[in-house]
matplotlib code that plots the C-alpha trace (Angstrom):
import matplotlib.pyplot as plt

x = [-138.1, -134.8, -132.8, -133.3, -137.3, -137.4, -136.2, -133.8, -130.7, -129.2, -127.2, -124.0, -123.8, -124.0, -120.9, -121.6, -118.6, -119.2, -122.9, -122.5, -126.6, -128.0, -131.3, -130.9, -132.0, -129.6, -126.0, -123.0, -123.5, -120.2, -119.0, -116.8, -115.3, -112.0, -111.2, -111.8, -109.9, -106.9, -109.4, -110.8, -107.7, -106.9, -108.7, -111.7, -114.7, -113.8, -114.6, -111.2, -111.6, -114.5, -113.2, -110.4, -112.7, -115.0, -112.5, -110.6, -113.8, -115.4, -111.5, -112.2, -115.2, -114.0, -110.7, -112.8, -115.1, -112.1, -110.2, -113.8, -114.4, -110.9, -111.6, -115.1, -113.6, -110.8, -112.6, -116.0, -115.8, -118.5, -119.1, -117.6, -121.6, -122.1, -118.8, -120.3, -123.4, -121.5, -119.2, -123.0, -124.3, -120.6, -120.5, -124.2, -124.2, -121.1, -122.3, -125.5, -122.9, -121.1, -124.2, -125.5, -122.4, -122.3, -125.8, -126.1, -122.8, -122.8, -120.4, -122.2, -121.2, -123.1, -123.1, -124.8, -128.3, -128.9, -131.9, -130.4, -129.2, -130.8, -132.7, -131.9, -134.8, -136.1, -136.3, -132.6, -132.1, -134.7, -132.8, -129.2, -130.0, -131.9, -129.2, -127.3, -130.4, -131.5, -127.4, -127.3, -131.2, -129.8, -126.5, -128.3, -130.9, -127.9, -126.4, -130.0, -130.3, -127.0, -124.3, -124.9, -124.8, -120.9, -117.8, -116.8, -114.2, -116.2, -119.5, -116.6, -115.7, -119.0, -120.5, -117.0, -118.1, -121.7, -121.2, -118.3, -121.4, -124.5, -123.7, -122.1, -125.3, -127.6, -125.4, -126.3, -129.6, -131.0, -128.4, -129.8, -132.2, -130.2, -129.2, -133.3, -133.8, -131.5, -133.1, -136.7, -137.5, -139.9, -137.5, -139.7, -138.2, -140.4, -138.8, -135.4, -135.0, -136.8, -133.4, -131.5, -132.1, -129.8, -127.4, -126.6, -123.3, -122.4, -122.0, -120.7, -117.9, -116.8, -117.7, -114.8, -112.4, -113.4, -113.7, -112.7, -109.0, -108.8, -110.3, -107.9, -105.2, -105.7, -106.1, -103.1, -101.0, -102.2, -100.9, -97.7, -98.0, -99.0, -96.7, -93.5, -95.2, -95.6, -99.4, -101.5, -105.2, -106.4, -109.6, -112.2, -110.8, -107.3, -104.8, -101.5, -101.7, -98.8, -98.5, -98.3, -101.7, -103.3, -101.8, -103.1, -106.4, -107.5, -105.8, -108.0, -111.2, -110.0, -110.1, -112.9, -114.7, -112.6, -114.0, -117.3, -116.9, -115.9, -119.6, -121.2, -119.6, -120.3, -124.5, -124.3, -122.8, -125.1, -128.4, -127.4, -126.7, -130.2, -132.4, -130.7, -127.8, -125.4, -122.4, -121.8, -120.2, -118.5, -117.5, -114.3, -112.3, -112.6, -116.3, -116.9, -118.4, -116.4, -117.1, -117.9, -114.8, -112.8, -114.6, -113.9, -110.3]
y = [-76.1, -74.4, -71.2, -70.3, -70.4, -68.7, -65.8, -64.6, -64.5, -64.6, -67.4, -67.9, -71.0, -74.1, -76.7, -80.0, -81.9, -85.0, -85.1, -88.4, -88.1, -84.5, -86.3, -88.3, -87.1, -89.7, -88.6, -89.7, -91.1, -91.4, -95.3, -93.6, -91.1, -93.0, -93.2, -89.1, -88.7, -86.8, -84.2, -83.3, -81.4, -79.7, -76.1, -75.5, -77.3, -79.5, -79.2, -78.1, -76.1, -74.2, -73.7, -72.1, -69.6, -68.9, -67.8, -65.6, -63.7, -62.9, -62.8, -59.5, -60.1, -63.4, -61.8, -59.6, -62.1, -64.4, -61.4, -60.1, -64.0, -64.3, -60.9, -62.2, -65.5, -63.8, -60.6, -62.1, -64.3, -67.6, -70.8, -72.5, -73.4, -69.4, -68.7, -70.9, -68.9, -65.9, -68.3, -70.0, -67.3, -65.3, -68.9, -69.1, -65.4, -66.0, -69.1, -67.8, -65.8, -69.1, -70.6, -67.8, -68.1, -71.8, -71.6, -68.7, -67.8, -64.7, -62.6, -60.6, -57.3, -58.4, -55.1, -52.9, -53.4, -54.7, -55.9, -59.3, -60.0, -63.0, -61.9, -63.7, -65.6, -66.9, -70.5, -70.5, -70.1, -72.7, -74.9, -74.2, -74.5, -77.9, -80.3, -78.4, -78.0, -82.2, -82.6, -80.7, -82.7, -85.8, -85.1, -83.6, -86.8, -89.3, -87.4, -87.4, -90.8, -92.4, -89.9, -90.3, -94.2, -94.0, -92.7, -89.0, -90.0, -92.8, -90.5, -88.4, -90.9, -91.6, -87.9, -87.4, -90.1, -89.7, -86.0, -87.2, -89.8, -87.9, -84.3, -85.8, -88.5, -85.4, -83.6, -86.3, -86.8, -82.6, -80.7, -80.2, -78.4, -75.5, -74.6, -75.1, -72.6, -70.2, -70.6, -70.1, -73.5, -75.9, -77.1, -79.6, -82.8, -85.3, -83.4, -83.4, -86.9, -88.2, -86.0, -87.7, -91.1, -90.3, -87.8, -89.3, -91.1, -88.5, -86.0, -88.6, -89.6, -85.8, -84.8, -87.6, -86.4, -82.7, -81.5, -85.1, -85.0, -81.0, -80.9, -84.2, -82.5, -79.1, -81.4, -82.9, -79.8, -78.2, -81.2, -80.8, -76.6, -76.8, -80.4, -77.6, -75.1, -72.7, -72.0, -72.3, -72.4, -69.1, -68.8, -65.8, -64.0, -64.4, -61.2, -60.7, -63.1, -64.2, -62.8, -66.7, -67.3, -64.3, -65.6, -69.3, -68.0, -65.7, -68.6, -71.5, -68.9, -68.8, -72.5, -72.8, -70.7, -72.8, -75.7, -74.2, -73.5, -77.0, -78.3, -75.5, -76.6, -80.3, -79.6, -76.9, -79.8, -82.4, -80.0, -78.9, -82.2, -83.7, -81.4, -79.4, -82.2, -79.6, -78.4, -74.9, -71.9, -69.4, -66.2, -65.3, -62.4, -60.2, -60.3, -58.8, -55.7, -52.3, -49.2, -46.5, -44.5, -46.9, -47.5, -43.9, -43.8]
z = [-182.0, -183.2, -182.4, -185.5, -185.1, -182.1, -183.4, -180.9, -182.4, -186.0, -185.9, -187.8, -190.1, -188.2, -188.0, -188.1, -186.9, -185.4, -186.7, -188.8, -190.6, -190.5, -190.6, -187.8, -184.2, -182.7, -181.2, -180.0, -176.8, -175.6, -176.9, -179.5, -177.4, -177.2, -181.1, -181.1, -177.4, -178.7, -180.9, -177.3, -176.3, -179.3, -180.4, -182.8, -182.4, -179.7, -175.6, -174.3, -177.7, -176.7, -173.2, -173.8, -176.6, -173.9, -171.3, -174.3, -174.9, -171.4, -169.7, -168.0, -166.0, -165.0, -163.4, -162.0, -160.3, -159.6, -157.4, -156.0, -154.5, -153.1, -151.3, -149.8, -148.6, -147.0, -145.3, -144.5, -142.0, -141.7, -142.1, -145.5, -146.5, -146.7, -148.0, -151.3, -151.9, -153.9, -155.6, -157.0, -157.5, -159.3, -161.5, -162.7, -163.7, -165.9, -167.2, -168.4, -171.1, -171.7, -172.5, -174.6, -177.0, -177.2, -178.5, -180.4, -181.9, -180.5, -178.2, -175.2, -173.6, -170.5, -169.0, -171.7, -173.4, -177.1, -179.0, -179.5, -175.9, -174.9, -171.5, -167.9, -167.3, -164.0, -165.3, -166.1, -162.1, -161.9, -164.4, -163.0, -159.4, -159.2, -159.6, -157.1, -155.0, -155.0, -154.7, -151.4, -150.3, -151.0, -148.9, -146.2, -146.0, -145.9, -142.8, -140.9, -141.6, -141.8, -141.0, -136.9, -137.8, -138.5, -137.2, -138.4, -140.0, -142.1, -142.2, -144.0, -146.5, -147.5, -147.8, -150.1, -152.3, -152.5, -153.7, -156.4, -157.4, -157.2, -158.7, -162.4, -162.3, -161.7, -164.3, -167.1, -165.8, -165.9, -167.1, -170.6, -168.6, -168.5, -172.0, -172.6, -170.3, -171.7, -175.0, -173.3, -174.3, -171.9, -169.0, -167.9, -166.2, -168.4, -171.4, -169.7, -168.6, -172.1, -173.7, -171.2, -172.8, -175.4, -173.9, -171.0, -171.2, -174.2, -170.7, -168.3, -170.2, -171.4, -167.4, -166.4, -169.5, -168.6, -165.4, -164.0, -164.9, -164.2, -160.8, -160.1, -161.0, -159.5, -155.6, -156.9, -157.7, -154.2, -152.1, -153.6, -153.0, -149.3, -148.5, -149.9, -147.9, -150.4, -150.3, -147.0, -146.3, -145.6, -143.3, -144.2, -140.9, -142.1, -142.7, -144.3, -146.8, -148.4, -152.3, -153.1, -151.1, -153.2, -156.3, -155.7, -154.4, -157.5, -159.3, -158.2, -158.7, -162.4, -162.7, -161.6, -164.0, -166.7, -165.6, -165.5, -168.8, -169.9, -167.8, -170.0, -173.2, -172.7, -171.9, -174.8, -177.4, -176.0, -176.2, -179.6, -181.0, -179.6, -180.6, -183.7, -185.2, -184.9, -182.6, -181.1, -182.8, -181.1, -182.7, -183.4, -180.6, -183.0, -183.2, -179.6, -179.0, -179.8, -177.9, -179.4, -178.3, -179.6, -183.3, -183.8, -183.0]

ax = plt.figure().add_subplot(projection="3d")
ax.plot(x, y, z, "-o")
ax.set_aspect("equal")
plt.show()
């Protein structure tokens, strides 16, 4: 079932780039990426493309949830594990709207009610959450059973590089899931992993291009910062931060959601071009809702 038969949105005219056969239910699944590499970075209908779109049209509330974080983490002191409950909760709210654009073409003023908004459905909790969820199981089973085994310093390692492993196989495996459950469609997990099949190293190798090389270079970039000394790790019970901690801290928060965004546009261009042959459409700036106020001046 389509977008365009459930009803819930009008949907501008789909682009086909990189759908070879309209009439084929077959995608890309990844073994071409390298001939098409460079198109990845540039704008338009591409993942750093869309990205980049999607931070230009919901800027404001992301700023806003980027400075609101940084003020939790430094006021509110507990444990890092707690500290990371806001943050999933602040990135799953805002990627709902990434999602919602990707798929549907549309822009959303998420704060005001319209017939066409695509309602927040429990499912797409359901759908976000459980790779995060079985993630965080399978982490927690390896240090009951194995962790005690090792030295800290090895139990470490091994708990780095089973996370770096387990969240982006997850990722490929049910993360089609969510942009399903944005639509309202079945999330099911024989449906999902059956989608998988073909959509699987489509998302691995754009997760590695993606998110991969961004997150790699942001741990890079903060060595260098803290080995200068000019950014330092600020606990929640911290005060006085430096204007360079602030600055670094909102910063990082705004990556983040960039990077979210480039997770959101790799499931929305995988979804789409499984089940529909096509790749997403966002709206042009200008297309955002206008205010009133500001129609009539």
């Amino acid at each position: 079932m389509s977008v365009k038969q459930l009803g819930i949105l009008k949907l501008q005219p789909p682009a086909l780039q990189g759908c070879d056969n309209p009439g084929s239910r077959s995608i890309d699944n990844g073994s071409n990426f390298g001939s098409n590499f460079g198109s990845n970075f540039r704008g338009g209908s591409t993942l750093y493309g869309y990205a980049f779109r999607l931070l230009r049209l919901y800027w404001r509330p992301i700023l806003a949830a980027s400075a609101l974080l940084f003020a939790l983490e430094l006021k509110v002191a507990s444990p890092p594990y707690l500290n990371m409950i806001p943050n999933i909760v602040a990135f799953g709210y805002l990627a709902f709207y990434f999602y919602v654009s990707l798929l549907t073409g549309n822009a959303v003023e998420m704060w005001k009610k319209s017939e066409t908004k695509v309602p927040m459905r429990i499912q797409y909790w359901l759908a976000y959450l459980f790779p995060v969820v079985t993630a965080f199981a399978i982490l927690g089973a390896f240090g009951l059973l194995v962790g005690h085994l090792l030295p800290r310093e090895s139990a470490v390692i091994s708990a780095l590089f089973l996370s770096f492993t387990t969240l982006p196989i997850l990722v490929c495996l049910l993360g089609t899931m969510i942009p399903a459950a944005v639509l309202g469609l079945p999330i099911g997990l024989s449906v999902t992993l059956n989608r998988a099949r073909s959509t699987f190293w489509f998302i691995m190798v754009r997760l590695v291009a993606g998110p991969g090389v961004c997150l790699i270079g942001l741990a890079l970039l903060a060595m260098q910062l803290n080995h200068y000394g000019l950014i330092k790790n600020v606990p929640g019970n911290a005060s006085d931060p430096l204007v360079c901690d602030v600055a670094w801290g909102v910063g990082t928060n705004i990556f983040d959601f960039f990077v979210g965004a480039l997770v959101a546009s790799i499931l929305s261009m995988a979804y789409l071009r499984s089940e529909e042959n096509r790749n997403p459409v966002l709206p042009p700036k200008s297309t955002l809702p206008v205010s009133k106020e500001k129609k009539g001046r």
